[in-house]
Steps between C-alpha positions, in 0.01 A plus 500: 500500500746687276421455124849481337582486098814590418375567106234733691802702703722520183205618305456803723862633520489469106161709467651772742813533346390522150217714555698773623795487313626347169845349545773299334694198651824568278775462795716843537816524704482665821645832465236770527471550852278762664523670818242418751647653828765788441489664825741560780352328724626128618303284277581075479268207464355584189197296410316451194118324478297463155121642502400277212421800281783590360657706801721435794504632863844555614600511886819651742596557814612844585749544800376177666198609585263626268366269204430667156324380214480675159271343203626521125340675194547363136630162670783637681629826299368671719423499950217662692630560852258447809512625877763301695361243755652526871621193577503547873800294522875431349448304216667265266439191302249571339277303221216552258180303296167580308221408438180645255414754775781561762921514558592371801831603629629309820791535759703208554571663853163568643253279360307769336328478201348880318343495186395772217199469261662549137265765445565697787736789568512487886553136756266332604340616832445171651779382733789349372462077516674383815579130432628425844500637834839552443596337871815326312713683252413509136819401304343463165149527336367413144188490289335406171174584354315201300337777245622256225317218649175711573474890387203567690526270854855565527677420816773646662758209571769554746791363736744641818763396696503574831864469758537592811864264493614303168401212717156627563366574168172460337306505101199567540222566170215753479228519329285814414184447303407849474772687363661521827269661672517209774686190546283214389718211587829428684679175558830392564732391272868377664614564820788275499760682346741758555648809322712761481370884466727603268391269202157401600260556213142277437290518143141401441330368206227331365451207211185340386311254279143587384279572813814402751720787645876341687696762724854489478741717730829442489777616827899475537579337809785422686694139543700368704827538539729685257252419185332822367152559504263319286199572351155313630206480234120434757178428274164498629203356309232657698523871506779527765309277752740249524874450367691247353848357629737739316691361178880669418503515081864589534677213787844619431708604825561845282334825667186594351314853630224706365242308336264692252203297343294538205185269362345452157170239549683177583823628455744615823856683465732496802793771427736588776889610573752199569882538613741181536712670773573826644768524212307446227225754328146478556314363195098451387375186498163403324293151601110453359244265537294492184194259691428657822775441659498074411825506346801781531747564252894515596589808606623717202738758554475812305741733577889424508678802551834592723267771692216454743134405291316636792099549561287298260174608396206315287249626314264433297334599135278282308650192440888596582672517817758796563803448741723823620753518685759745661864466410755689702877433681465308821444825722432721274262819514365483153452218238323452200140383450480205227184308349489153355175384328347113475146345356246257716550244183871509558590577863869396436571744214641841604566770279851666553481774766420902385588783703212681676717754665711561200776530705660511852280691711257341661524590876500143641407571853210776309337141368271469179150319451408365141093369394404355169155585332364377153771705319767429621747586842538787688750630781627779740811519710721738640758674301844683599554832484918619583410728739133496516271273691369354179193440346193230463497387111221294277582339195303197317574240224220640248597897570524672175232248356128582661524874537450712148715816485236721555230319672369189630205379785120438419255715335177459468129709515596687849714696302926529360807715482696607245843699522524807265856564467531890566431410835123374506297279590127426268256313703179352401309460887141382547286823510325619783683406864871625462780242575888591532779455327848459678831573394804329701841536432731169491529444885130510488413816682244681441596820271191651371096448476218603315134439501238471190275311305430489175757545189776749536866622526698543846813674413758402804623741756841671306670510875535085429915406447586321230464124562274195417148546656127247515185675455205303652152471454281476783165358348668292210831336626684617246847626483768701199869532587636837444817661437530884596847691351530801604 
């Protein structure tokens, strides 16, 4: 029996994040983006997952088949890079979720689920998840992690749709009750619908009231006739065991695709992409349910712009909801990446929209992934480079805010850093058994290492370039920004 408080869950993300680093929630604009991948390689489907203390762990694919994860320093100035994974196959569509321990990264193509501890620098060694035999085509795969509901028996939520025809098409739900190490539970969803491949899409979620956890997932299907697709909304009040006759929060004959859902206790936000006709520009539509899905709202439409509002993503932080969105010419190769912001006590009040991207060029079919944590949002997408194969940026609403020109991260007895300006660094380690201290520059390799205990001075190698650099410690945790000019 799974012990749930949602006062207990809360508590926990708020003891982790403060105890590790000090922050404000003063809301910035957008413009500080960092480089996470700069290389030449073929990078797209960035993906971004919170680690509930204070950093992030970032994800790519590189050339289609290798998947690459790098994990930030100071809350995202900075990127430690990791060995590639082999996918063993051509991959695409691609999605990500955390929870206390583990990222899980999943392809929407294969049914395979990997995860990565948020401790560790190398993937995991067990298998990679397979949620289905695979027999029938994966089309499109989703999942959720309740670590809101429950921080310590988390479980690993998930839906696919398999189609071998649009006529022969099936949603199925998964369950995984050990951080998807196995399948714990699989039942069928719908099998009575059809769809068509090029704007399937599914999202899972999860509401609840006290003790009482409700799945949600929400698909686009096909209808009959010349009537776009619509969007179906299945519930399940027993773990995924059974399912509810799907409900349609938006009846209008108007084509609806990609769903994305987001949950706050009771509370359950539908946003998704709606078009009139093949004339008209795709817009973002909102609907909510404020009671566990009792009552709906009418579907609010948010965007209202002469180009395409494409891709909708929720998030969420504390008690507001976060809505982006991709806006770009019908066509088009890039766009520009947009964020809207609401509360749980006022679902229906939307702030005006603020540029993520800052501009332009966001490579549309490159993608982006946003997350929310306790201080605020947080996103990566693709950028445009004329000429170049462009690069893999971060950015978040609070940059600029948590992060102290000179040094931020925990200290305590194990030991702390200091930077000396003439191109030093005083530590004060715990005596006896040396520990390391690591210097990375600002893609997060590696540059330079030393070994010591005690109190004491490492002056830096003088073959470093000028640039922006981390030191960190080992034993303590702790981290200094530096600047080297030569």
């Amino acid at each position: 029996m799974r012990c749930k408080f949602f006062s207990i869950g809360r508590l926990f993300r708020l003891l982790l994040i403060f105890a590790c680093w000090q922050v404000s929630y003063a809301q910035l604009d957008w413009h500080d983006n960092v480089v996470v991948y700069g290389s030449e390689d073929d990078e797209v489907n960035p993906l971004i997952t919170p680690q509930w203390n204070g950093q992030y762990r970032a994800f790519c694919l590189r050339d289609s088949s290798r998947l690459s994860t790098r994990r930030s320093l100071l809350s995202g100035s900075a990127w430690e890079s990791f060995d590639d994974l082999e996918l063993n196959e051509t991959a695409r569509d691609f999605g990500a979720v955390s929870d206390a321990v583990f990222s899980y990264v999943w392809s929407s193509r294969s049914g395979r689920i990997w995860r990565i501890n948020h401790d560790s620098t190398v993937w995991s060694s067990a298998a990679p998840l397979q949620v289905d035999s695979g027999a029938v085509p994966f089309v499109a795969l989703d999942a959720y992690s309740d670590f809101l509901f429950d921080p310590v028996d988390t479980y690993l939520h998930g839906c696919f749709i398999q189609s071998s025809t649009p006529s022969n098409t099936t949603l199925t739900y998964f369950r995984s009750e050990n951080r998807a190490l196995s399948v714990s539970l699989a039942s069928v969803v719908d099998s009575s619908f059809q769809i068509q491949d090029s704007s399937v899409s599914v999202a899972v979620c999860a509401t609840w009231s006290g003790e009482e956890e409700k799945l949600w997932i929400a698909a686009a299907t096909d209808r009959p006739g010349t009537v776009g697709e619509q969007i179906r909304l299945y519930s399940s009040d027993d773990l995924g065991q059974s399912w509810l006759t799907p409900i349609t929060p938006d009846s209008s004959s108007y084509a609806m695709m990609q769903p994305t859902l987001a949950s706050y206790g009771e509370l359950l936000m539908l946003a998704y992409q709606r078009r009139n006709s093949a004339s008209l520009a795709r817009e973002v539509f909102v609907t909510y349910s404020p009671d566990n899905g009792v009552s709906w709202s009418e579907p609010l439409q948010i965007t209202d712009d002469p180009f395409d509002d494409i891709e909708p993503k929720l998030a969420v932080s504390g008690d507001r909801i976060g809505l982006f969105y991709v806006r770009a010419q019908t066509q088009s190769a890039i766009g520009e990446l947009f964020v809207r912001e609401s509360s749980v006590d006022e679902p229906w009040v939307w702030t005006q929209e603020t540029s993520v991207s800052d501009d332009a060029n966001l490579r549309v079919a490159g993608g982006y992934d946003a997350t929310g944590d306790d201080r605020g949002f947080a996103a990566v997408w693709g950028t445009r480079i004329v000429g170049e194969d462009g690069d893999i940026v971060f950015d978040a609403s609070w940059r600029g805010v948590s992060v102290d020109a000179t040094r931020s991260g925990t200290r305590d007895e194990s030991g702390s850093l200091s930077y000396v300006h003439a191109g030093a660094v005083d530590y004060d380690l715990p005596q006896g058994e040396p520990s390391g201290i690591l210097l990375y520059d600002i893609l997060g390799r590696r540059v330079a290492q030393t070994i010591s205990s005690g109190r004491g001075r490492w002056i830096l190698p003088t073959a470093l370039p000028s640039g922006s650099y981390i030191a960190f410690s080992e034993s303590s945790h702790d981290l200094v920004r530096i600047r080297i000019v030569r």
